[in-house]
C-alpha positions in Angstrom: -10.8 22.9 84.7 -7.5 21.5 84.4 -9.4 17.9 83.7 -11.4 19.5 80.5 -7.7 21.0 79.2 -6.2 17.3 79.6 -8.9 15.9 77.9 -9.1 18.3 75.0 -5.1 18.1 74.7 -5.9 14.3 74.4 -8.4 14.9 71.3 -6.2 17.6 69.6 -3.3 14.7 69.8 -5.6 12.0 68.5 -7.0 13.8 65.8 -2.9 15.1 64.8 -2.3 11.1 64.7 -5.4 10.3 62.9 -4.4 13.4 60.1 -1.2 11.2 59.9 -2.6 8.6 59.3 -4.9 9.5 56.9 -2.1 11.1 54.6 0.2 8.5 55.2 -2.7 5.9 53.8 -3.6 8.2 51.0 0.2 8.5 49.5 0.0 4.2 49.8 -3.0 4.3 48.0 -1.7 7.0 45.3 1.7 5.1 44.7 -0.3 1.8 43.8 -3.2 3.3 42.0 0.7 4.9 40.0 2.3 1.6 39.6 -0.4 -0.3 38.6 -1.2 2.4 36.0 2.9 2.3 34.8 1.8 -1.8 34.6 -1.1 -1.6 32.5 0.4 0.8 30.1 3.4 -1.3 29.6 1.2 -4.2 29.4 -0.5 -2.7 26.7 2.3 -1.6 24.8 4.1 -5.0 25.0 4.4 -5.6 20.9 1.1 -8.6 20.1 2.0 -11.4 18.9 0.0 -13.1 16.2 0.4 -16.7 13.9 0.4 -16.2 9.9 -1.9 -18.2 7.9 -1.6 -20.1 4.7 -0.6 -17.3 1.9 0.0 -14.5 4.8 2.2 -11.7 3.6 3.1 -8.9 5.8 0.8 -6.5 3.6 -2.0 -8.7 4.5 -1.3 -9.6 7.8 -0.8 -5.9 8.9 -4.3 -5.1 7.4 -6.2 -7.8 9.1 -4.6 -6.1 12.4 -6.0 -2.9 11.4 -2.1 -1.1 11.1 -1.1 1.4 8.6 1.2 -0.3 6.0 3.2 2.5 5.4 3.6 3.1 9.3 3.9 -0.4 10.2 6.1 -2.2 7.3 9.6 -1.5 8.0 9.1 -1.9 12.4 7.7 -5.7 11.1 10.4 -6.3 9.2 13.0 -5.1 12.1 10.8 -7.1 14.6 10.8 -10.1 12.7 13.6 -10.8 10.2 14.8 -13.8 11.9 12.0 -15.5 10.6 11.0 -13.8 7.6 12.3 -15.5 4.6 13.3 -14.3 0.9 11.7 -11.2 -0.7 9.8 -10.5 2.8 7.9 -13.8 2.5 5.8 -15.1 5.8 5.5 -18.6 7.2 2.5 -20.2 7.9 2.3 -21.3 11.3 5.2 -19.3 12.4 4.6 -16.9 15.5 4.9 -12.8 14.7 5.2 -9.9 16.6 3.6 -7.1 15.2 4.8 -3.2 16.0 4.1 -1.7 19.4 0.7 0.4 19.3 1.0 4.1 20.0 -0.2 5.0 23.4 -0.8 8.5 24.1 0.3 9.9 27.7 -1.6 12.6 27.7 -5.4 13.7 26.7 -6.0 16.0 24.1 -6.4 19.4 24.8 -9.6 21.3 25.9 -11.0 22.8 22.5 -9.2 20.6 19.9 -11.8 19.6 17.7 -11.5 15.6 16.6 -10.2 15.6 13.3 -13.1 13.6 10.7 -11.7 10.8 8.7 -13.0 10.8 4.8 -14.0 7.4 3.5 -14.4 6.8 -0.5 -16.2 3.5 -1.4 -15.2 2.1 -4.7 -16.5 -1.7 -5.3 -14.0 -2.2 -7.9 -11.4 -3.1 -5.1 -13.3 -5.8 -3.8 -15.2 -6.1 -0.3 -12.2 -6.2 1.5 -10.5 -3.0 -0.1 -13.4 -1.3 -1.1 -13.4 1.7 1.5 -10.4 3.7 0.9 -9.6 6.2 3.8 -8.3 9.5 2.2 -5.2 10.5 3.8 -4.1 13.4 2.1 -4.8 16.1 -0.9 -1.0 15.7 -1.9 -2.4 14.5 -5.8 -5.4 16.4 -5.9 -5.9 18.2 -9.2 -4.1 15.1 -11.2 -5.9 12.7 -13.2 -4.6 9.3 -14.1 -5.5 6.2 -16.7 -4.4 2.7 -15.4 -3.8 0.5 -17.9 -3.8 -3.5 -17.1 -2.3 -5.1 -20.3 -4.1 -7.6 -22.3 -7.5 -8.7 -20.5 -10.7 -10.0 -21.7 -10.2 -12.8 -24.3 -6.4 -12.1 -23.8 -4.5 -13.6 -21.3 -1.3 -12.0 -22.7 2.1 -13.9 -21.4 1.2 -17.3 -19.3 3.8 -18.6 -16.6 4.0 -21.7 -14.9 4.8 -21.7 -10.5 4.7 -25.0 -8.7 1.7 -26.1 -10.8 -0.2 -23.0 -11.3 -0.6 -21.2 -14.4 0.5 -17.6 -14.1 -1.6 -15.2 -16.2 0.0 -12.0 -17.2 -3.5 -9.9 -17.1 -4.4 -11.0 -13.9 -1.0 -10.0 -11.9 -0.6 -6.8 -14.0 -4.3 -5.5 -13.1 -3.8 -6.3 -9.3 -0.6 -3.8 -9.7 -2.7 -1.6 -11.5 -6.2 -1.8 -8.4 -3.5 -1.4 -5.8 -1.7 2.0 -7.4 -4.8 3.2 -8.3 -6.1 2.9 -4.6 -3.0 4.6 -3.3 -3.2 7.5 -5.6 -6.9 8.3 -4.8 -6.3 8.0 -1.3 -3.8 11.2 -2.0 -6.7 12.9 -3.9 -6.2 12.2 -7.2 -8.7 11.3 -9.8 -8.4 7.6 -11.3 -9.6 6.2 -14.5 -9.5 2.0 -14.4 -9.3 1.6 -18.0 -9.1 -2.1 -17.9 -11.7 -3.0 -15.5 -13.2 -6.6 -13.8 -16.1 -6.0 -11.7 -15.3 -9.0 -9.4 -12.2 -9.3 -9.2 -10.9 -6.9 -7.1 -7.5 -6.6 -5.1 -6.6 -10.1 -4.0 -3.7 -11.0 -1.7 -3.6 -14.6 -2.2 -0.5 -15.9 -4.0 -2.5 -17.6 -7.1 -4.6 -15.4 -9.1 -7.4 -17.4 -11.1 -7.5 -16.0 -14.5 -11.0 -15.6 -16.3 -12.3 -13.5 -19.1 -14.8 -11.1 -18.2 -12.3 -8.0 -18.3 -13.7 -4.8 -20.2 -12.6 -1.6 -21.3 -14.2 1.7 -19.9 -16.9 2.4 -19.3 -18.4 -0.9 -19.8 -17.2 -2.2 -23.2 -16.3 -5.6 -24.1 -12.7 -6.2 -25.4 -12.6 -7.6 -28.8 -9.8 -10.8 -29.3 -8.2 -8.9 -32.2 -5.2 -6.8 -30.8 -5.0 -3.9 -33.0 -8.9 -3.6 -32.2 -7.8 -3.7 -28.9 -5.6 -1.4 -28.7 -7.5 1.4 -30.2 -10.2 0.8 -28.3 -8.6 1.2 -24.9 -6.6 4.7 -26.6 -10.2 6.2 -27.6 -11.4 5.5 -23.7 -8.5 7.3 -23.0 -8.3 10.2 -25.2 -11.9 10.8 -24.5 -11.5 11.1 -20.6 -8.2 13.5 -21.9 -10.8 16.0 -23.4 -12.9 16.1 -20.6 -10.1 16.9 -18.2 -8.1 19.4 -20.7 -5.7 21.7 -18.8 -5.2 18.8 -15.9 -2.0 17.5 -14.9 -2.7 13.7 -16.5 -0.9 10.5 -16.9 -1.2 6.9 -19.1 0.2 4.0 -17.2 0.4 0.8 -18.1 1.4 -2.3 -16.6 2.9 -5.3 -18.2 4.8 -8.6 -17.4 7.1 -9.1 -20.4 8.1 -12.8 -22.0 11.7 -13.5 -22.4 14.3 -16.1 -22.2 13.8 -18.1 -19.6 17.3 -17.6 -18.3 16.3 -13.5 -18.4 15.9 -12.5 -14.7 14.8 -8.8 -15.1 14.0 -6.0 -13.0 10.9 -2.9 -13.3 11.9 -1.3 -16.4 9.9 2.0 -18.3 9.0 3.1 -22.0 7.7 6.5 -23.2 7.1 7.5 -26.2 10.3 9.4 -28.1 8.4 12.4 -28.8 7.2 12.9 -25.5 10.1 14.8 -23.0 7.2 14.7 -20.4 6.6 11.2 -20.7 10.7 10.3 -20.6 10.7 12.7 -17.2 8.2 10.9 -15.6 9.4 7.6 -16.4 12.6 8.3 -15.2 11.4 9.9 -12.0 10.1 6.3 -11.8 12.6 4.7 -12.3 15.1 6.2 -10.0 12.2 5.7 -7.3 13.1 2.1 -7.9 16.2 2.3 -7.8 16.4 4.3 -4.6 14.1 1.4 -2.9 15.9 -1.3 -3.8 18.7 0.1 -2.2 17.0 1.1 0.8 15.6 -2.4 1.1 18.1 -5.1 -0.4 21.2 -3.0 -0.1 24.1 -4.6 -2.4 22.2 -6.5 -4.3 21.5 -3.7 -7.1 19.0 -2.7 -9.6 19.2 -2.9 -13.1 15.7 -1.1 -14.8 16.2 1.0 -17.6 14.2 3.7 -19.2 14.0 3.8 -23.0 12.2 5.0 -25.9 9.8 2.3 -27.8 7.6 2.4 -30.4 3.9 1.2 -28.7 0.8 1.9 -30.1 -1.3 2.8 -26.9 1.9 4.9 -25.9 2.2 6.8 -29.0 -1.2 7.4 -29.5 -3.0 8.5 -26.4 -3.0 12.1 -25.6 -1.7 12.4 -22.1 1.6 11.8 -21.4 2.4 7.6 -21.0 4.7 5.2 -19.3 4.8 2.0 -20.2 6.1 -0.5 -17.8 7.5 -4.1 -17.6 7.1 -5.9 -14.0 9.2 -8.6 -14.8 10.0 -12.2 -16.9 6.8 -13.9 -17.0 9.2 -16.9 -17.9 11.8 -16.7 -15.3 11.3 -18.2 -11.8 12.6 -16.0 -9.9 10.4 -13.0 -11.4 7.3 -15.0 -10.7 8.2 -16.1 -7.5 8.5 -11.8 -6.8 4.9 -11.3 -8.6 3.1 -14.2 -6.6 4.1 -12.7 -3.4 1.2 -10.2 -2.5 2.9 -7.5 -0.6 5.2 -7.5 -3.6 3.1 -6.6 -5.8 1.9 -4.0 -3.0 5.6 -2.7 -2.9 5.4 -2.2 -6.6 2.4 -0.2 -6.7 3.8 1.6 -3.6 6.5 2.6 -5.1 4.6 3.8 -8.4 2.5 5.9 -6.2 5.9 7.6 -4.2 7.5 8.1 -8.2 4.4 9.7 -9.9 3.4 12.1 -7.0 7.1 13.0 -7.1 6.3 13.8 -10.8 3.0 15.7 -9.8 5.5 18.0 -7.8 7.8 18.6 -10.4 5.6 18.8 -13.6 2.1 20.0 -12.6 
């Protein structure tokens, strides 16, 4: 009797130890399976690094990484400024880090439906812009006519860079395809007046000019400028009746010609008779001026707002802004306009200015 009680003490004992060790090996097990999770998630965050091409910019760079530009831009910048040069400009060959992903700690929770992305396909932008993701409803209800100046036959103001000739058309309607992708990606609706079918949104630094521009919907645009010019107001005007009672807005973009010692900065014209059309240029304006401080503090802006007498601005129905990207003769200016994320800043910064105007004027 006392034999079968030893023995069954012994068992109780043995399976006591054996409990021990079992939770002893299965807090070992948990606290590695912790840390090595803590290590892969700080692996992954770790910030990528990548090497720019020849004619990188950080617009295009971001995008070929799949990152949001307005999300992304300023953490590059911060990340990177000891080896990004002037006006934001990338080196080829150099190594950058791009921002730290977003890693979520936690999984949704049970129920939340998966919000649905909507997708808009415009071949206008070119394959590699052609899909626009819409992002938001903050324009809807506005309608808007992009003007590129000159076009077809016309290469309006010609510059020269490092051997390459500088067309005035070409870098005003890539201004133009990038704000007009911005403000339907907000939900407004977008007329291209000036339109090239191949073109498209390009982000390297020299734009090869050509002559196959047209005026909406499909019309071919005549050498003479006063022809011109009232042919691109009737495309307008036209689109004005059919939308009559909409919020709507005329911009056009130009590069102005000027004394080659003129270094000048984004500058707006309305027509005098319009007080909507001075608003929203003004709006415009001080969004320019509040970016240049935000980016290049000190160094000062000096666009102006002003009443001129133009023919497409006096004459088309909705209100218009006219506006003047730079010196197609001055260096410096066309150094700014060959830079591709540049000219995505400018059309950026359009977009911020005229939904601010939606807000206020509507």
């Amino acid at each position: 009797m006392y034999y079968f009680l030893f023995i069954k003490k012994q068992k109780q004992a043995l399976m006591f130890r054996s409990n021990l060790h079992i939770k002893y090996f299965t807090k070992v097990i948990f606290v590695l399976f912790l840390l090595q999770s803590i290590f892969t998630i700080h692996s992954f965050a770790q910030s990528k690094v990548v090497t720019a091409q020849k004619g990188d910019g950080i617009y295009s760079l971001l995008k070929r990484y799949g990152y949001s530009i307005s999300e992304s831009m300023d953490s590059f910048i911060v990340l990177n400024k000891k080896h990004i040069g002037k006006n934001n400009a990338l080196f080829a060959g150099v190594k950058y880090k791009l921002p730290d992903p977003k890693v979520s700690s936690a999984a949704p929770a049970t129920g939340t439906a998966k919000k649905k992305i909507k997708t808009v396909h415009y071949n206008i932008f070119g394959k590699k812009y052609a899909d626009i993701e819409i992002t938001g409803n903050e324009l809807k209800g506005a309608v808007y006519y992009l003007v590129g100046g000159h076009g077809g036959p016309d290469p309006g103001a010609v510059g020269k860079h490092k051997g390459h000739q500088i067309c005035e058309d070409e870098y005003a309607y890539d201004v133009i395809l990038r704000l007009a992708r911005n403000l339907i990606a907000e939900g407004a609706t977008v007329y291209l007046i000036t339109r090239d079918k191949n073109d498209g949104i390009r982000d390297e630094s020299y734009l090869k000019a050509d002559k196959d521009e047209v005026c909406y919907p499909n019309q071919p645009i005549p050498l003479s400028q006063m022809k011109r010019l009232r042919q691109r107001t009737r495309a307008v005007n036209q689109l004005y009746k059919k939308h009559k009672g909409a919020y709507q807005r005329m911009i056009a973009a130009h590069v102005d010609s000027r004394s080659k010692k003129e270094n000048i900065d984004v500058f707006f014209y309305f027509d005098k008779r319009s007080k909507t059309g001075e608003k929203t240029a003004n709006i415009l304006k001080n969004t320019f001026e509040k970016k240049y401080k935000e980016k290049q503090p000190g160094r000062g802006y000096r666009g102006t707002v002003s009443a001129r007498n133009l023919y497409v601005v006096r004459n088309t129905y909705p209100p218009a802004v006219f506006i003047e990207l730079g010196n197609m003769n001055h260096q410096r200016d066309i150094k700014r306009l060959v830079v591709s994320d540049n000219r995505q800043a400018l059309a950026n910064w359009l977009a911020i200015g005229l939904e601010k105007d939606f807000k206020i004027n509507r």
